[in-house]
C-alpha positions in Angstrom: -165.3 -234.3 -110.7 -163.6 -237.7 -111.1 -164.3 -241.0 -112.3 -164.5 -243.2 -115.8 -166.3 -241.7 -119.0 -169.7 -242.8 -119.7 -168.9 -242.0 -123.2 -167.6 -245.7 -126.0 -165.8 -245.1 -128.9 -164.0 -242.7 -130.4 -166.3 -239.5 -131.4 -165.1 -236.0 -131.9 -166.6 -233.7 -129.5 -168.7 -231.7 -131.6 -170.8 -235.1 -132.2 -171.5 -235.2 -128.6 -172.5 -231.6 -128.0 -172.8 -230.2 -131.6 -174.2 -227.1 -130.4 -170.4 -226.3 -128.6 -168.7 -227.4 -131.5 -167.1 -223.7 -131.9 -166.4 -223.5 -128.2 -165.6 -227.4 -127.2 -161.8 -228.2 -127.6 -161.7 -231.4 -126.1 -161.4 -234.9 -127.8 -163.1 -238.0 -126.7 -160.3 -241.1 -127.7 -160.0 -244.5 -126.6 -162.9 -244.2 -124.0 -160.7 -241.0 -122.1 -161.5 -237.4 -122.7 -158.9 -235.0 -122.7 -158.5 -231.3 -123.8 -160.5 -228.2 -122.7 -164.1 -227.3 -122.2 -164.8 -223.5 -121.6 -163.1 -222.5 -117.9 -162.4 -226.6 -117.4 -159.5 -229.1 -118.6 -160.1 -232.3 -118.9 -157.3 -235.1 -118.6 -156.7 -238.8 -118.1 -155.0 -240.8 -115.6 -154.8 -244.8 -114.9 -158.2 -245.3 -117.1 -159.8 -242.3 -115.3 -160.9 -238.9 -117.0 -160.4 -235.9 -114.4 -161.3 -232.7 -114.6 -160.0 -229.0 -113.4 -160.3 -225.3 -113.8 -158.0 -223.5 -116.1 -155.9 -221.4 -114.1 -157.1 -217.9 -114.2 -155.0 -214.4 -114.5 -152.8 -213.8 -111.2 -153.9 -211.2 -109.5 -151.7 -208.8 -107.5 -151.8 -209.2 -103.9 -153.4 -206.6 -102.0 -150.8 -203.9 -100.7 -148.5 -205.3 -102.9 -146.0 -202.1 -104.4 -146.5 -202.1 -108.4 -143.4 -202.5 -110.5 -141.7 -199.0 -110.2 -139.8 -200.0 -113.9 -143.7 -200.4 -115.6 -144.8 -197.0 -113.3 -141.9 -195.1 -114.6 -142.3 -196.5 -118.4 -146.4 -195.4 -118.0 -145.6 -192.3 -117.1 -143.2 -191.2 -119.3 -144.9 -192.8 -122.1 -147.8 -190.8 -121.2 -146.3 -187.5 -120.3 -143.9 -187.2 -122.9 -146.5 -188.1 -125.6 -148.0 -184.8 -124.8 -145.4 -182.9 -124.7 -144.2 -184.2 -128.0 -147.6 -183.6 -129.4 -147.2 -179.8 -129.1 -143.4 -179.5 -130.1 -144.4 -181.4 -133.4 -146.2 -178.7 -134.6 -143.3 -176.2 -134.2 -141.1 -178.2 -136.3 -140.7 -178.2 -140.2 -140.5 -182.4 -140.2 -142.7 -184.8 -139.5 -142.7 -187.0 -136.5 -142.2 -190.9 -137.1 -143.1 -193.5 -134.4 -139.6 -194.0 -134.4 -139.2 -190.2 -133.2 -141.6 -191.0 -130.5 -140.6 -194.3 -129.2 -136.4 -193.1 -129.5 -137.4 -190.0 -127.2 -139.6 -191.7 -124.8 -136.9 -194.5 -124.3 -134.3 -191.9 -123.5 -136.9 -189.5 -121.1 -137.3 -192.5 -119.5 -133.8 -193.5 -118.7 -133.0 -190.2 -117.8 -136.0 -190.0 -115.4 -135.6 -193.0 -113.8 -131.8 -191.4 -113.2 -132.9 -188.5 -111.8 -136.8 -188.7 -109.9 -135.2 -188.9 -106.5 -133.0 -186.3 -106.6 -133.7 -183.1 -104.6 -132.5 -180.7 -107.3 -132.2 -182.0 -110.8 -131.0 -178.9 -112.3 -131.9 -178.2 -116.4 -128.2 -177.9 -118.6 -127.4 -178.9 -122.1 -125.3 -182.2 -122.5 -123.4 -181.8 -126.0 -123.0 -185.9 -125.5 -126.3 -187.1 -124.1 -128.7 -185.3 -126.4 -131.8 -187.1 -127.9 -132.3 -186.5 -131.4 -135.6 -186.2 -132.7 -135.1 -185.9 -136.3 -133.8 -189.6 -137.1 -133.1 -188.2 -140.4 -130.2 -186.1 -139.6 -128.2 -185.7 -136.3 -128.0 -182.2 -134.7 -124.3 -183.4 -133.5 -123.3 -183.6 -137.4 -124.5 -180.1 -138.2 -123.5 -177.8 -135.5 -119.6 -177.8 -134.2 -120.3 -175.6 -131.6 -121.6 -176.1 -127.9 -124.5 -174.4 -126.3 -125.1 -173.9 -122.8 -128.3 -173.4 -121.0 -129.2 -172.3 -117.4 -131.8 -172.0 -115.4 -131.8 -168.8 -113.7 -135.2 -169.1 -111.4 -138.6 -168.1 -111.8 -139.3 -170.0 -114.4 -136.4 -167.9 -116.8 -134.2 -170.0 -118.9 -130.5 -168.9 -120.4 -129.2 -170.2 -123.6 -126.0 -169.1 -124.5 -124.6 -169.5 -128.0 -120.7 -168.8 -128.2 -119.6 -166.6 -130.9 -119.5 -168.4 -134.2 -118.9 -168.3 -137.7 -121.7 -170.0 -139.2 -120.5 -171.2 -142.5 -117.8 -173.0 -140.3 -120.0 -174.0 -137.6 -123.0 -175.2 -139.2 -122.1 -178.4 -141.7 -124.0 -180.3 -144.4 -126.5 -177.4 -145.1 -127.8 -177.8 -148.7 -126.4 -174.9 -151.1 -128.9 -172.6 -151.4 -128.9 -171.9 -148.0 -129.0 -168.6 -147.8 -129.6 -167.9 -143.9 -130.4 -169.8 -140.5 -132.8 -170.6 -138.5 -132.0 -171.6 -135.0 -135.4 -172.1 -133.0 -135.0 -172.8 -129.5 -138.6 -174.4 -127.3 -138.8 -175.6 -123.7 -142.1 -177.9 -123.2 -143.1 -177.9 -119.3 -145.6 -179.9 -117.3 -146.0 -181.0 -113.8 -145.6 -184.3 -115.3 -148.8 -185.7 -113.1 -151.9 -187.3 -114.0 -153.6 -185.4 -116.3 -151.5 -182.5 -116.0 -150.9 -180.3 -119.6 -148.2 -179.8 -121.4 -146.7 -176.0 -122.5 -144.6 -174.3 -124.7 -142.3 -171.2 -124.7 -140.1 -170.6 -127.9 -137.1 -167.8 -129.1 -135.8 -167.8 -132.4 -132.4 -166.7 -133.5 -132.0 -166.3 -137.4 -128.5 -165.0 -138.6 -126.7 -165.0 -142.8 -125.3 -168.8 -143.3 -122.1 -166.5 -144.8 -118.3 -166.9 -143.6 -118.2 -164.1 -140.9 -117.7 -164.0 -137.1 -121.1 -163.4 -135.4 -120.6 -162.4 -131.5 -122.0 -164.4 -128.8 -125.5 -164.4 -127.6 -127.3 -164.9 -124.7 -131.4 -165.8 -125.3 -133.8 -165.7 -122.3 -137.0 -167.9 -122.3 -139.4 -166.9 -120.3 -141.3 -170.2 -119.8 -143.5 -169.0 -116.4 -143.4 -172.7 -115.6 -144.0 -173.0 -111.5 -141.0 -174.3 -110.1 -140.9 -178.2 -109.9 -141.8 -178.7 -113.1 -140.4 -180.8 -115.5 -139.4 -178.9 -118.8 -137.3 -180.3 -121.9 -135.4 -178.0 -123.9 -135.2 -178.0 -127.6 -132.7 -176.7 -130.2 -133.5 -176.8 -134.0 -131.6 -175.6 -137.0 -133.4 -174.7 -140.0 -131.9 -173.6 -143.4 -133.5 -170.8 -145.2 -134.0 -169.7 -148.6 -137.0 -167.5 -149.8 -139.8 -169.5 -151.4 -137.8 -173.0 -150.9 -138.6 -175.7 -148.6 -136.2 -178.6 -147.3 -136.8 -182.0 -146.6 -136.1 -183.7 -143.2 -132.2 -184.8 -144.0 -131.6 -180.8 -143.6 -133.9 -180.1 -140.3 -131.6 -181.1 -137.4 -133.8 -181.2 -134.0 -132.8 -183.0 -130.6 -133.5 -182.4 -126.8 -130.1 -180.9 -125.2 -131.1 -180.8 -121.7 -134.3 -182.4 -119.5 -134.6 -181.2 -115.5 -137.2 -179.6 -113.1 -137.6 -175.9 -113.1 -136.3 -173.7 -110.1 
């Protein structure tokens, strides 16, 4: 559509068409009209009034690959939401969206690190461990490293080196009186719809100044091989009839790869 307005004066558009006065956001000034009108644009040029459409939405080409950054991010977003769902419910603290968005953001990176790989084999990384408790870090608490290996059919190791635990284990409140050390590892195909699972140990020892040997815990997840499995480490102080708040309930993910 081109050519002059047939419209003199200067008149708001809702005087023209009042009943598109809440949908009309063009102005008729100085004999031009100019602004928009529902999926049109109308604009002025030597005298003239011209219309055109708005531009819509673009649409992604046929055939054309989707960004593998956004597939990654959906994914991970997705998978380890439900994964996180069931560990919550293990732990002592609550969850903030901070504890979910921190862990997503750091499953992601190491995903996108690792999807290709032929073998991404589960171990604990003392310096690359996510913590899920952002009110106290496992790193300040425990001063000793744990390993973890994966020794087939669906059979994790974790292997605590002998440790005295009023040495090892820091900033514990005073009435501590023992420890809890629970240890999860969430599974899932990591696919589509596919669910999320759980396998837990426990390990609870004195929090007194003694030398307690080392000890190896197996978790027997049954998780098919391929998988994808997280694996958890908690430390929970202990004292009959008392509760602690979140600043003494260390939690973090020490170790992320696919089952063999």
């Amino acid at each position: 559509m081109a050519g002059t307005s047939q419209f003199t004066g200067k008149q708001p558009a809702d005087c023209i068409y009042p009943h598109l006065k809440f949908i009309m956001m063009a102005k008729f000034e100085d004999g031009n009209l100019s602004g928009s009108f529902g999926n049109f644009i109308f604009y002025s040029r030597d005298g003239k009034t011209y219309v055109r459409s708005k531009p819509g939405r673009r649409k992604k080409k046929r055939g054309q690959p989707a960004d593998p950054n956004k597939t990654i991010f959906g994914k991970v977003s997705t998978q380890g939401s439900r994964m996180l769902n069931i560990l919550r419910r293990q732990l002592l603290f609550s969850f903030s969206l901070a504890s979910y968005n921190n862990t997503r953001s750091w499953m992601r990176n190491q995903y996108a690190a690792n999807q290709q790989q032929s073998q991404w084999d589960i171990s604990a990384r003392p310096n690359d461990m996510c913590q899920l408790n952002i009110a106290a870090d496992l790193r300040d608490m425990l001063f000793t490293s744990v390993a973890v290996m994966d020794t087939g059919a669906g059979k994790l190791q974790v292997s605590i080196p002998a440790m005295n635990p009023q040495r090892d284990i820091k900033k514990l409140p005073a009435q501590t009186t023992a420890v809890n050390m629970k240890l999860a590892v969430l599974y899932t195909a990591f696919e589509g719809s596919s669910p999320a699972y759980i396998a837990m140990e426990q390990y609870q020892f004195n929090y007194e100044n003694t030398l307690l040997p080392a000890k190896d815990i197996i978790i027997d997840t049954e998780a098919p091989a391929g998988n994808l499995a997280l694996v958890v480490l908690a430390i929970e102080p202990v004292k009959e009839g008392k509760s602690f708040t979140a600043e003494w309930l260390p939690a973090a993910i020490i170790g992320m790869g696919r089952v063999k």
